[in-house]
mmCIF file of the N, C-alpha and C atoms, coordinates in Angstrom:
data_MODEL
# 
_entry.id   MODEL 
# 
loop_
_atom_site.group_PDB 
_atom_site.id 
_atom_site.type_symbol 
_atom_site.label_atom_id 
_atom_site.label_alt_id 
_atom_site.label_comp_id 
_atom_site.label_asym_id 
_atom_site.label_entity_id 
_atom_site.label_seq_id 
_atom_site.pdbx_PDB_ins_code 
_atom_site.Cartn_x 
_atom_site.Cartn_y 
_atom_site.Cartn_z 
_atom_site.occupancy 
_atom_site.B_iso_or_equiv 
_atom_site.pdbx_formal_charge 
_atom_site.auth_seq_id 
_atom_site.auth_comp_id 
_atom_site.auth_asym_id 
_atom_site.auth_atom_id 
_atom_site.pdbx_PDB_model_num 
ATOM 1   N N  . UNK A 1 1  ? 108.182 139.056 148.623 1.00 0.00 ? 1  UNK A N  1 
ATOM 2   C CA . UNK A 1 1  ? 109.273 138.351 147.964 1.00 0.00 ? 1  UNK A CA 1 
ATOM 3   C C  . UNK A 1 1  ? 108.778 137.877 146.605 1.00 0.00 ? 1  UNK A C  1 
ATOM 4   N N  . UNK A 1 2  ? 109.791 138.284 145.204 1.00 0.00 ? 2  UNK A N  1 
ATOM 5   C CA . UNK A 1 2  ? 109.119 137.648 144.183 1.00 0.00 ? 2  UNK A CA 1 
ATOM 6   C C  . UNK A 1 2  ? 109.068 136.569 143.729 1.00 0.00 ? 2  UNK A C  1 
ATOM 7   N N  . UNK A 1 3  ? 108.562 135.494 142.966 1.00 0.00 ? 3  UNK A N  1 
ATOM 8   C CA . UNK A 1 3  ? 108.736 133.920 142.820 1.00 0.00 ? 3  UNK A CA 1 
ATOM 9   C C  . UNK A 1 3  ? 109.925 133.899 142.133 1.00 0.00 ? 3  UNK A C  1 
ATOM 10  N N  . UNK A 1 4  ? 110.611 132.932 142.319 1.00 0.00 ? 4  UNK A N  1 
ATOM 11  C CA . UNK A 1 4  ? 111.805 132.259 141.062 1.00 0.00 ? 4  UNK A CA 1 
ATOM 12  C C  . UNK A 1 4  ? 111.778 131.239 140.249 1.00 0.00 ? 4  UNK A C  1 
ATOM 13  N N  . UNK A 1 5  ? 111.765 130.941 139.356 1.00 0.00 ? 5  UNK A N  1 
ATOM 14  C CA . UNK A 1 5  ? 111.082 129.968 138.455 1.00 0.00 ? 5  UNK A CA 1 
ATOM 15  C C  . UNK A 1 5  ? 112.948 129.385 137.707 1.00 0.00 ? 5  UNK A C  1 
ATOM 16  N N  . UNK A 1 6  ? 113.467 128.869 138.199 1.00 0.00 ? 6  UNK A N  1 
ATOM 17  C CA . UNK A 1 6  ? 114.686 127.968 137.084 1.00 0.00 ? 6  UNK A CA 1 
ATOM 18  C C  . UNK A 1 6  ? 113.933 127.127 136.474 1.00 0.00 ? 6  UNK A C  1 
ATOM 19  N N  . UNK A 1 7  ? 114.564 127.419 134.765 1.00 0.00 ? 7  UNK A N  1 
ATOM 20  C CA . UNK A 1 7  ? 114.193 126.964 133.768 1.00 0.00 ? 7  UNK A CA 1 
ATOM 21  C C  . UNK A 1 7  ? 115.386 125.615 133.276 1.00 0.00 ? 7  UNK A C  1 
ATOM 22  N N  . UNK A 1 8  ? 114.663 124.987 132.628 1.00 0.00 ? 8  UNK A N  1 
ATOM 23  C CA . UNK A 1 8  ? 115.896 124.341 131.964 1.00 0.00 ? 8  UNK A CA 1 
ATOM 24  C C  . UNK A 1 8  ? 116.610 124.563 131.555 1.00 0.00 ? 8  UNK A C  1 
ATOM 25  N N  . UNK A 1 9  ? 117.065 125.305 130.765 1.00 0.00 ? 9  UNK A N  1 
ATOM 26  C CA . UNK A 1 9  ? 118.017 126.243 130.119 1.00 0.00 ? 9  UNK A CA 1 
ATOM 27  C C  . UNK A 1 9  ? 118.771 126.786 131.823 1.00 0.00 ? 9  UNK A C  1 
ATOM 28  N N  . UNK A 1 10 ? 118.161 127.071 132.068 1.00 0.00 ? 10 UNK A N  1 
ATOM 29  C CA . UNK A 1 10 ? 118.940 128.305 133.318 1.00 0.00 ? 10 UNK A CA 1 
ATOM 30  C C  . UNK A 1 10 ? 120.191 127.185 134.085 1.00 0.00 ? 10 UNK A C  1 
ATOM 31  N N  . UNK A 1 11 ? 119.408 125.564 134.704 1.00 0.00 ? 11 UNK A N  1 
ATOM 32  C CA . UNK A 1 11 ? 120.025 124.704 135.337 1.00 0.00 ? 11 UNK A CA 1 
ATOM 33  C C  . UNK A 1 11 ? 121.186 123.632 134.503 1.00 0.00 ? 11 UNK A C  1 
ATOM 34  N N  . UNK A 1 12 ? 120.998 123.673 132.634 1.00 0.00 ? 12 UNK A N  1 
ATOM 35  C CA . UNK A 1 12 ? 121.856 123.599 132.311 1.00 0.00 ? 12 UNK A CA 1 
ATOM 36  C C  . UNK A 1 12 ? 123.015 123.825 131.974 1.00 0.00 ? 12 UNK A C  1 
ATOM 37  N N  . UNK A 1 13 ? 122.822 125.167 132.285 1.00 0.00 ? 13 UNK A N  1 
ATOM 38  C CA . UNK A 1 13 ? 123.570 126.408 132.008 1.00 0.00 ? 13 UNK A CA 1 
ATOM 39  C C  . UNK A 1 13 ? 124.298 126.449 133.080 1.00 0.00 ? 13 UNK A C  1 
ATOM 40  N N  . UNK A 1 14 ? 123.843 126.176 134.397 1.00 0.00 ? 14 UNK A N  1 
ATOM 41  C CA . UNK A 1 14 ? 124.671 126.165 135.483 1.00 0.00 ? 14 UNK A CA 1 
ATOM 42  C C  . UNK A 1 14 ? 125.431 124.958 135.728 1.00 0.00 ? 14 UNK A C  1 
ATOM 43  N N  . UNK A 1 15 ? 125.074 123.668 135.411 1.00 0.00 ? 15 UNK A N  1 
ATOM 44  C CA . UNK A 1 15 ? 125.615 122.294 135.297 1.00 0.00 ? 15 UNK A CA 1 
ATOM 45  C C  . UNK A 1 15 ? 127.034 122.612 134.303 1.00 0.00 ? 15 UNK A C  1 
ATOM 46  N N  . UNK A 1 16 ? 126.892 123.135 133.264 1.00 0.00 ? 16 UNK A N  1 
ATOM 47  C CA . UNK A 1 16 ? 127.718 123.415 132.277 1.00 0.00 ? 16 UNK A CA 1 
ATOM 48  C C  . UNK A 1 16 ? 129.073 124.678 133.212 1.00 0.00 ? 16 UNK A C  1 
ATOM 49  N N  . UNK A 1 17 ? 129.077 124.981 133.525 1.00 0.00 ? 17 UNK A N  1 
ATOM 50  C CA . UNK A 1 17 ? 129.707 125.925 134.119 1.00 0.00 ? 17 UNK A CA 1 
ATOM 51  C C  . UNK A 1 17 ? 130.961 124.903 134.836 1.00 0.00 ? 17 UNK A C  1 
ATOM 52  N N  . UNK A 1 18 ? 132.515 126.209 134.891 1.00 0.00 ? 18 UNK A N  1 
ATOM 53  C CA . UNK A 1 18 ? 133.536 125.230 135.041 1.00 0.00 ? 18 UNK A CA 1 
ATOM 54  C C  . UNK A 1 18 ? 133.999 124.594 136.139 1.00 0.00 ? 18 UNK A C  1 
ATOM 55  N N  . UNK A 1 19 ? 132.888 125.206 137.089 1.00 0.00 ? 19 UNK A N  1 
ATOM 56  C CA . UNK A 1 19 ? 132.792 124.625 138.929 1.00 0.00 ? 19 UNK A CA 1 
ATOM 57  C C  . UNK A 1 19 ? 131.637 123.920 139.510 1.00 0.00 ? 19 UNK A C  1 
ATOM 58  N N  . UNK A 1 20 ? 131.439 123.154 140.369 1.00 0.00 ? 20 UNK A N  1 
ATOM 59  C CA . UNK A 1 20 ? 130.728 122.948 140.570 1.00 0.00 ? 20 UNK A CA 1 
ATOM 60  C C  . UNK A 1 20 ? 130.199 123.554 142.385 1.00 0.00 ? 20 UNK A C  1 
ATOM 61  N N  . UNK A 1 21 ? 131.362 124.251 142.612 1.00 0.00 ? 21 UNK A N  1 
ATOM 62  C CA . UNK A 1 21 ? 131.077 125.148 143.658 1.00 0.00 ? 21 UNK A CA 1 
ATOM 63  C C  . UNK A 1 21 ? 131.213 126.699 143.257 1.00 0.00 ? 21 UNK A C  1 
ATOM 64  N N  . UNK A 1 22 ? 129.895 127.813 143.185 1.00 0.00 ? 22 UNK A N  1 
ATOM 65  C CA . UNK A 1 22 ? 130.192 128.964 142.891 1.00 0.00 ? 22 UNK A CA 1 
ATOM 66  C C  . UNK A 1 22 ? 129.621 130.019 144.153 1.00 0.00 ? 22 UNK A C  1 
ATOM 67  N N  . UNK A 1 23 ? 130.601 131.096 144.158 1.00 0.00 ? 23 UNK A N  1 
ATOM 68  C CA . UNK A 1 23 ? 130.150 132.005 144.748 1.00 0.00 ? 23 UNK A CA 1 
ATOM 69  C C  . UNK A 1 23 ? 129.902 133.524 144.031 1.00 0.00 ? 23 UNK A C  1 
ATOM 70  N N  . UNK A 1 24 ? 129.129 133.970 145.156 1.00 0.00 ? 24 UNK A N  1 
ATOM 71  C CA . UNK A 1 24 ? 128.277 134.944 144.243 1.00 0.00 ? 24 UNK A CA 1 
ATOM 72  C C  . UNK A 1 24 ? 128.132 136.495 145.188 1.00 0.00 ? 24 UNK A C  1 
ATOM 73  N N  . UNK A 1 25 ? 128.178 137.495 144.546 1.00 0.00 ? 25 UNK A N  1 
ATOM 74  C CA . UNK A 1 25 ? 127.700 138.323 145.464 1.00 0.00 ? 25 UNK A CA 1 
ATOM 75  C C  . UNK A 1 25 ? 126.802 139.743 144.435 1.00 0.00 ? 25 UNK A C  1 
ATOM 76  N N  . UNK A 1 26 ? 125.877 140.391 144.733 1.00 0.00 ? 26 UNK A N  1 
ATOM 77  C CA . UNK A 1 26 ? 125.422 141.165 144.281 1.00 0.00 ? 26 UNK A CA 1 
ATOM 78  C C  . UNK A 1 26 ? 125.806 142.503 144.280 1.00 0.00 ? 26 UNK A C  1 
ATOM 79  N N  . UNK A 1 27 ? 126.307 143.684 143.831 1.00 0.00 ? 27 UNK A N  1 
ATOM 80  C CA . UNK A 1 27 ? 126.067 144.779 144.254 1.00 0.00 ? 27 UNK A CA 1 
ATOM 81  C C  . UNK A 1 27 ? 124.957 145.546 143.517 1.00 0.00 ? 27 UNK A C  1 
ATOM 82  N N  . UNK A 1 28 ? 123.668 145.893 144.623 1.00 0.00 ? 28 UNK A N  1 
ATOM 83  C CA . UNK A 1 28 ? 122.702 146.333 144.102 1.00 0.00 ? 28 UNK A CA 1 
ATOM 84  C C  . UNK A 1 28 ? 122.738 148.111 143.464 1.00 0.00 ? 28 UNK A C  1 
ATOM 85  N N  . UNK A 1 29 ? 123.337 148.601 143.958 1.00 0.00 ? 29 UNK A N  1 
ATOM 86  C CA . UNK A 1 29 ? 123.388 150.022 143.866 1.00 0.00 ? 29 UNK A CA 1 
ATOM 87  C C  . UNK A 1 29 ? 124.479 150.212 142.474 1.00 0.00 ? 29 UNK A C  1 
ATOM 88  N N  . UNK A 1 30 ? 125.253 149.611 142.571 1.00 0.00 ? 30 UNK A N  1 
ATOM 89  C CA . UNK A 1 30 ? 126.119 149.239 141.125 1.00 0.00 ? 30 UNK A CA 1 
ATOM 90  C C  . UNK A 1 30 ? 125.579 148.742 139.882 1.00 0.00 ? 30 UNK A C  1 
ATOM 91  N N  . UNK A 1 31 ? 124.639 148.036 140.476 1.00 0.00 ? 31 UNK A N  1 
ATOM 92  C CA . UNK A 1 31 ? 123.961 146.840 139.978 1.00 0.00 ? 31 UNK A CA 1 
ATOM 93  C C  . UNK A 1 31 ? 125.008 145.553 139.047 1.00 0.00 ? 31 UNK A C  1 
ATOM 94  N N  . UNK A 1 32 ? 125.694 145.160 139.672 1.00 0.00 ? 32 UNK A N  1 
ATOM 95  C CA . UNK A 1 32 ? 127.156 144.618 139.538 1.00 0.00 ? 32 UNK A CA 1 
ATOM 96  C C  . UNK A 1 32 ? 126.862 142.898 140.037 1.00 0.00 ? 32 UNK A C  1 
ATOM 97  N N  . UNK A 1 33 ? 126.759 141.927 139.093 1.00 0.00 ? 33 UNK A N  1 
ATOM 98  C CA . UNK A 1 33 ? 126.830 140.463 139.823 1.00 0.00 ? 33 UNK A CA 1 
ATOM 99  C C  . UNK A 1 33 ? 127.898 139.724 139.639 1.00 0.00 ? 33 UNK A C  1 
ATOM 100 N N  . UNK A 1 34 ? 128.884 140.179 140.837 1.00 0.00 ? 34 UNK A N  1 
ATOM 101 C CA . UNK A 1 34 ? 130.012 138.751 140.826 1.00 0.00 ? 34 UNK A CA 1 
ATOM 102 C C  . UNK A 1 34 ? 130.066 137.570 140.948 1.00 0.00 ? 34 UNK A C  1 
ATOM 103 N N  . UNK A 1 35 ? 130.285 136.936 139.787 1.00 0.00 ? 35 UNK A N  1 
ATOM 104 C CA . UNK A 1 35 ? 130.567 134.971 140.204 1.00 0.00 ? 35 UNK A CA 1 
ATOM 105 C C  . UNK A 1 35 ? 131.521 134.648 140.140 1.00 0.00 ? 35 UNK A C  1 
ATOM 106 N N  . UNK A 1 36 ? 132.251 133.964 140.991 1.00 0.00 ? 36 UNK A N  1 
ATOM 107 C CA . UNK A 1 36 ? 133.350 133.271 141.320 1.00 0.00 ? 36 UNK A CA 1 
ATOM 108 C C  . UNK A 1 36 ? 133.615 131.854 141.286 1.00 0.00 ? 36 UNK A C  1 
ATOM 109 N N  . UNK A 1 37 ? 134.206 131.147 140.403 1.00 0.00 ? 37 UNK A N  1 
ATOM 110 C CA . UNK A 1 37 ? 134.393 130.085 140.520 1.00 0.00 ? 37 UNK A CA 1 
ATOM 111 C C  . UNK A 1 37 ? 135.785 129.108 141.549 1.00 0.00 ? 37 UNK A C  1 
ATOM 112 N N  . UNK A 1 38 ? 136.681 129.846 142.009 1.00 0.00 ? 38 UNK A N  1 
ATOM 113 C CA . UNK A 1 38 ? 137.252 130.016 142.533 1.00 0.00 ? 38 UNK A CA 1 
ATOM 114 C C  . UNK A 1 38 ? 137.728 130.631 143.952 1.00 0.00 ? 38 UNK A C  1 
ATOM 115 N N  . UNK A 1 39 ? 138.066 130.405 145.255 1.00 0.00 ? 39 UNK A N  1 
ATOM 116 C CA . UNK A 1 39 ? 138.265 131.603 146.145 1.00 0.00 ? 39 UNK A CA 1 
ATOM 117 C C  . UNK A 1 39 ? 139.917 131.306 147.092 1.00 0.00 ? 39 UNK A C  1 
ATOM 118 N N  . UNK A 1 40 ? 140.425 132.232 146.611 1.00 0.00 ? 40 UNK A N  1 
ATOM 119 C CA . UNK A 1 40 ? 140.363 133.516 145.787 1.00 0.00 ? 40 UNK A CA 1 
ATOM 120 C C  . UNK A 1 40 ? 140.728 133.690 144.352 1.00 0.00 ? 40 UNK A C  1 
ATOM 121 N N  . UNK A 1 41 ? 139.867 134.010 143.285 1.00 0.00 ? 41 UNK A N  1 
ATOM 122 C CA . UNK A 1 41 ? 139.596 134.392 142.177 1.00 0.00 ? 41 UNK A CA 1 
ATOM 123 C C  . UNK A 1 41 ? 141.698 133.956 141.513 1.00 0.00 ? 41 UNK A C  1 
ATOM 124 N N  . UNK A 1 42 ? 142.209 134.851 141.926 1.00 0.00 ? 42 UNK A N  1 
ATOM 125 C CA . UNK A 1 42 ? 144.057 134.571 141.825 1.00 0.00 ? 42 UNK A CA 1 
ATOM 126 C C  . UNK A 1 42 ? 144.104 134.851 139.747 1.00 0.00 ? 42 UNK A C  1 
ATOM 127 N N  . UNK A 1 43 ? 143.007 135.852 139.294 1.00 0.00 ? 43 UNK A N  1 
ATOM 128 C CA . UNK A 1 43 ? 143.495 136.325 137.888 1.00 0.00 ? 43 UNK A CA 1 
ATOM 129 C C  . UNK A 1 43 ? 143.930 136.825 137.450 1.00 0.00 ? 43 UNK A C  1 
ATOM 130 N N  . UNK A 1 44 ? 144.675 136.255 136.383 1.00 0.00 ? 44 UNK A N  1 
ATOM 131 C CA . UNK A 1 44 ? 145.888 137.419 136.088 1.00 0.00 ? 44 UNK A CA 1 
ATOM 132 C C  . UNK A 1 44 ? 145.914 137.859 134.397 1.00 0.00 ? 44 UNK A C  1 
ATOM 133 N N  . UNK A 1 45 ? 144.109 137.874 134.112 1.00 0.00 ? 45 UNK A N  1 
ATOM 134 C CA . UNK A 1 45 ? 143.779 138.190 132.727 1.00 0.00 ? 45 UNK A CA 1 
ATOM 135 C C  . UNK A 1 45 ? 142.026 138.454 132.594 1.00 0.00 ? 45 UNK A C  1 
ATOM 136 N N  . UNK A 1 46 ? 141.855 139.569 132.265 1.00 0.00 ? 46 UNK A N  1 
ATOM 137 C CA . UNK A 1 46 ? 140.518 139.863 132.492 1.00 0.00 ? 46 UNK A CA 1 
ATOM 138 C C  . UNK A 1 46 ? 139.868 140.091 130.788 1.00 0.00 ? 46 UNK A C  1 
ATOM 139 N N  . UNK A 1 47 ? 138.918 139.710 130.143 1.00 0.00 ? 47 UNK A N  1 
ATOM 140 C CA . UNK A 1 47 ? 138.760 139.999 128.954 1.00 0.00 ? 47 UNK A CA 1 
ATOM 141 C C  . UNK A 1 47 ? 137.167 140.766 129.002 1.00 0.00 ? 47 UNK A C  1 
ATOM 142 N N  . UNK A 1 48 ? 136.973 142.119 128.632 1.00 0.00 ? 48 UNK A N  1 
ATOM 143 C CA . UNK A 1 48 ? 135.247 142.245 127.975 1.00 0.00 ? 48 UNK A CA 1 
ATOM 144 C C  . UNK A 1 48 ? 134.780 141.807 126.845 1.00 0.00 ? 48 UNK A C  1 
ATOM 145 N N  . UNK A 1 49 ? 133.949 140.966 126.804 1.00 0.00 ? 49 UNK A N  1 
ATOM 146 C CA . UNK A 1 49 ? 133.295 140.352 125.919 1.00 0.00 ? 49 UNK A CA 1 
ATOM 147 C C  . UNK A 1 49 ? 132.384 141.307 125.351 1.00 0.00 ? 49 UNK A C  1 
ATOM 148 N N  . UNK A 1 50 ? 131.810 140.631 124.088 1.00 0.00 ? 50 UNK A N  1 
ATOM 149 C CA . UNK A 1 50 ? 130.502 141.674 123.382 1.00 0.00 ? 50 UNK A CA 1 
ATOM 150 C C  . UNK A 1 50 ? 129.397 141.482 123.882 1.00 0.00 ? 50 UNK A C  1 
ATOM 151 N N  . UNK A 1 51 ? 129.197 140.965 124.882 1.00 0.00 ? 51 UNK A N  1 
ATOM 152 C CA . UNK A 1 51 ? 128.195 140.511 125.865 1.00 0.00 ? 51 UNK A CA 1 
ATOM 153 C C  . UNK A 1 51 ? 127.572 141.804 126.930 1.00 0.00 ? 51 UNK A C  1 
ATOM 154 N N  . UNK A 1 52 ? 129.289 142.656 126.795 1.00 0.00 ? 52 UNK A N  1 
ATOM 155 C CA . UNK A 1 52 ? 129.502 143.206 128.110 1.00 0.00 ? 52 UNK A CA 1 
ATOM 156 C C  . UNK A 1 52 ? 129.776 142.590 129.323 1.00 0.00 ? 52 UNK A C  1 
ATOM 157 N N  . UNK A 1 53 ? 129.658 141.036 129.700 1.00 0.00 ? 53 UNK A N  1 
ATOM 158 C CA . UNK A 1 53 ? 130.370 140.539 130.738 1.00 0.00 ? 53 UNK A CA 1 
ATOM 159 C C  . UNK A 1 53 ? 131.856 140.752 130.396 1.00 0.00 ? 53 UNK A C  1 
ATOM 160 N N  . UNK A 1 54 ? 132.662 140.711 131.803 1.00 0.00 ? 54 UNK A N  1 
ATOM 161 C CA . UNK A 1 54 ? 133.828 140.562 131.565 1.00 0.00 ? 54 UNK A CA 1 
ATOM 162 C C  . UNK A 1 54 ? 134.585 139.386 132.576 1.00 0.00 ? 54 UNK A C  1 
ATOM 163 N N  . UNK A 1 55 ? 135.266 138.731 131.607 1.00 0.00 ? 55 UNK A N  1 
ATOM 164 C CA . UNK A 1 55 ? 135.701 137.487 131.857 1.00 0.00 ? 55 UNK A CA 1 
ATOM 165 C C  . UNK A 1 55 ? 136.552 136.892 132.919 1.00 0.00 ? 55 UNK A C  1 
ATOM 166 N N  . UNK A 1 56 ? 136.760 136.330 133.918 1.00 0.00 ? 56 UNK A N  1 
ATOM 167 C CA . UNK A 1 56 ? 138.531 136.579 134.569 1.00 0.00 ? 56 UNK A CA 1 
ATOM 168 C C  . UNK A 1 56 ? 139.438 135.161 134.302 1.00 0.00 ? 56 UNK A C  1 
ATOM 169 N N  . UNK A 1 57 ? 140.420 135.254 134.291 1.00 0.00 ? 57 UNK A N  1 
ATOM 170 C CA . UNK A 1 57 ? 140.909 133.845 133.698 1.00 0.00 ? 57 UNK A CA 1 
ATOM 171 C C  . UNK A 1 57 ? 142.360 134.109 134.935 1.00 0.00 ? 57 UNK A C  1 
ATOM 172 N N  . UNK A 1 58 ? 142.785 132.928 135.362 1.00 0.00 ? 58 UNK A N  1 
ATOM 173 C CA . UNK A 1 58 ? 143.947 132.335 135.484 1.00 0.00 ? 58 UNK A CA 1 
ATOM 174 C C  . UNK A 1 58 ? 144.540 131.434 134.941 1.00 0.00 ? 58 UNK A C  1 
ATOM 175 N N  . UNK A 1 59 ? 145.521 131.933 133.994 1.00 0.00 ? 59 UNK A N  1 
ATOM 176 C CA . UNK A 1 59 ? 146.134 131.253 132.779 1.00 0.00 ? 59 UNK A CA 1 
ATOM 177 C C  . UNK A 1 59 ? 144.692 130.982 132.149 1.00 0.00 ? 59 UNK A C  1 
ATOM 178 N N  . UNK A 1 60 ? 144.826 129.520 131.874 1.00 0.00 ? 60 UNK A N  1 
ATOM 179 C CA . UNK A 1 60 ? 143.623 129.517 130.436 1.00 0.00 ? 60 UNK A CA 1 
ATOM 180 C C  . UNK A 1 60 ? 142.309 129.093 131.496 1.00 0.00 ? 60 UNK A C  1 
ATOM 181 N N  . UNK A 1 61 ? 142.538 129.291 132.767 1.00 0.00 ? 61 UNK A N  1 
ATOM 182 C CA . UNK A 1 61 ? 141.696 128.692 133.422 1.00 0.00 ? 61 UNK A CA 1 
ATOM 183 C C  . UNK A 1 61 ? 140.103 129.647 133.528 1.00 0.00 ? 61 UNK A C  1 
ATOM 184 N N  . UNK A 1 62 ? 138.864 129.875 133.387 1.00 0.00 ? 62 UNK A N  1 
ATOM 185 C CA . UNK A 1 62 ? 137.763 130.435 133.745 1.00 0.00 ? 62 UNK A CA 1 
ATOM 186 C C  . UNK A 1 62 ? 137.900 130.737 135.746 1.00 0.00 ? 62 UNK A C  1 
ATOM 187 N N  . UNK A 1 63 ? 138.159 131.251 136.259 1.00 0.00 ? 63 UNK A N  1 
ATOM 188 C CA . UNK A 1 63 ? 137.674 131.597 137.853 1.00 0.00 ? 63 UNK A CA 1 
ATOM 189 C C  . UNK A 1 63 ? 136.350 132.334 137.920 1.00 0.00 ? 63 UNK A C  1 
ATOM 190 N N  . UNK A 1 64 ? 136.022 133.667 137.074 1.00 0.00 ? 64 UNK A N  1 
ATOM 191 C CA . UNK A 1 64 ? 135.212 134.218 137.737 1.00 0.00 ? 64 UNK A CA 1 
ATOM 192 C C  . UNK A 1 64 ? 134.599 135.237 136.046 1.00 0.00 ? 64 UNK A C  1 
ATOM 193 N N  . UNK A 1 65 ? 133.505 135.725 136.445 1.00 0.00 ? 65 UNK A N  1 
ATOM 194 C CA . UNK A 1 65 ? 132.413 136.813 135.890 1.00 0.00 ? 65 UNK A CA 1 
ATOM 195 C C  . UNK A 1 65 ? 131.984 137.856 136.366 1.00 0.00 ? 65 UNK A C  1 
ATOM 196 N N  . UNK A 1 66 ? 132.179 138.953 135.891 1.00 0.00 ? 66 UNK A N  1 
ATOM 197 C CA . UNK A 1 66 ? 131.480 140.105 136.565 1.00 0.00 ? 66 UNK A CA 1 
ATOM 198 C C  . UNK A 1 66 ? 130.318 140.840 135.442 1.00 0.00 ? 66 UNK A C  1 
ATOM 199 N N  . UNK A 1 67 ? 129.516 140.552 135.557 1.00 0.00 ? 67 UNK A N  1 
ATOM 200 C CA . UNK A 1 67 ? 128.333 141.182 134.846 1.00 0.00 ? 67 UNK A CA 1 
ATOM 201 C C  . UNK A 1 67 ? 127.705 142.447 135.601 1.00 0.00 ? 67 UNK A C  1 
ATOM 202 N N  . UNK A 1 68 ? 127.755 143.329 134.016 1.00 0.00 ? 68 UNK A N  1 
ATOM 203 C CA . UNK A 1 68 ? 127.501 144.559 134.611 1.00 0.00 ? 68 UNK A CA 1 
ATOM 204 C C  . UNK A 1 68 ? 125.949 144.743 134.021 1.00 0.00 ? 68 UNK A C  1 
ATOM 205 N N  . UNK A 1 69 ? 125.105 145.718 134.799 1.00 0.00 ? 69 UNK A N  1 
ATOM 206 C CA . UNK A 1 69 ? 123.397 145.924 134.645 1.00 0.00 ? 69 UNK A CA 1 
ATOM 207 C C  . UNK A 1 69 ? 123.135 144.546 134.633 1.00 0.00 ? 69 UNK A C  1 
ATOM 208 N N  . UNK A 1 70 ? 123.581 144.034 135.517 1.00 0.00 ? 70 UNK A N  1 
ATOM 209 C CA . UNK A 1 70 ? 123.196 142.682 136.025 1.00 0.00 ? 70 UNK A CA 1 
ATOM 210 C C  . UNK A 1 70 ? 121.435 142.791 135.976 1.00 0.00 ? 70 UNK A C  1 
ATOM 211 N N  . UNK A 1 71 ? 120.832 143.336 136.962 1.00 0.00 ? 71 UNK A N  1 
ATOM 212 C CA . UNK A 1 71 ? 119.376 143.405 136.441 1.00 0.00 ? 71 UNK A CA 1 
ATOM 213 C C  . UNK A 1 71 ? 118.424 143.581 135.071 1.00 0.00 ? 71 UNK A C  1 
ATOM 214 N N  . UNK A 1 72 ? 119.254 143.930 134.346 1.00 0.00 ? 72 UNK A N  1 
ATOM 215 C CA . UNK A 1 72 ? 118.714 144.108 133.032 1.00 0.00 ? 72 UNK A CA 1 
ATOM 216 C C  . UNK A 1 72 ? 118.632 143.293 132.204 1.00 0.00 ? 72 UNK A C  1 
ATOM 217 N N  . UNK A 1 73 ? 119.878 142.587 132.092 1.00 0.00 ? 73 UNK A N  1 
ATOM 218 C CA . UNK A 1 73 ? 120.369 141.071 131.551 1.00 0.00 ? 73 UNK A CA 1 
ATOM 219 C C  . UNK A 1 73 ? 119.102 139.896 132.073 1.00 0.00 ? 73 UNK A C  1 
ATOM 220 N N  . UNK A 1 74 ? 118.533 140.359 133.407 1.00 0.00 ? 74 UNK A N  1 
ATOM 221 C CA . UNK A 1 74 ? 117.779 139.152 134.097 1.00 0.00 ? 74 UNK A CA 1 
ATOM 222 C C  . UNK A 1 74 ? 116.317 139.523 133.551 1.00 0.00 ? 74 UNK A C  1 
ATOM 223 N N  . UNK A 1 75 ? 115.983 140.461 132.744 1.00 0.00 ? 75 UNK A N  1 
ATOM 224 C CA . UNK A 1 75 ? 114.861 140.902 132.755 1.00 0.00 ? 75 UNK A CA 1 
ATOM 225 C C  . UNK A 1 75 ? 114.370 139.605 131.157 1.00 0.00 ? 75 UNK A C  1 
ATOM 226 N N  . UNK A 1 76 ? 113.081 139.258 131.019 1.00 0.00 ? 76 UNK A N  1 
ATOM 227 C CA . UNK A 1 76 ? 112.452 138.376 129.950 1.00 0.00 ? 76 UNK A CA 1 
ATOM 228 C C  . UNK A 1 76 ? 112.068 139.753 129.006 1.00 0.00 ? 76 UNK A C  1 
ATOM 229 N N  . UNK A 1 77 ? 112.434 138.664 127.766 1.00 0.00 ? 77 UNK A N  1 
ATOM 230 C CA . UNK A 1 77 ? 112.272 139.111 126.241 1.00 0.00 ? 77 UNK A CA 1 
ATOM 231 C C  . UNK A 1 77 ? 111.023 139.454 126.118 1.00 0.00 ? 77 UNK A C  1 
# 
């Protein structure tokens, strides 16, 4: 198993976020990481960012993230 190290940045980043309950699921073979702030998600507006995440909104609300090459994104500079 490899170590996990949350950084400051990482736990503010999650404090900052528009839930304070999130769910999550991986698809490894996709390599696809869904977060959900919401359940069920109920969006009815999805935006791709220049990030390449793509956004999900109900009305102006944030519910959820789907980041794609999720592993790659996690990899250090």
């Amino acid at each position: 198993m490899s170590e996990m190290v949350l950084s400051k940045g990482m736990i503010g980043g999650l404090l900052a976020l528009p839930s304070h309950q999130i769910w999550t699921d991986y698809d490894e073979q996709a390599d696809v990481l869904y977060i959900s702030f919401r359940k069920p998600q109920q969006a009815n507006d999805s935006i791709m960012d220049a990030d390449g995440n793509i956004y999900h909104y109900n009305d102006d609300a944030l519910v959820g993230i789907t980041v794609l090459q999720a592993s790659k994104k996690g990899e250090s500079s």
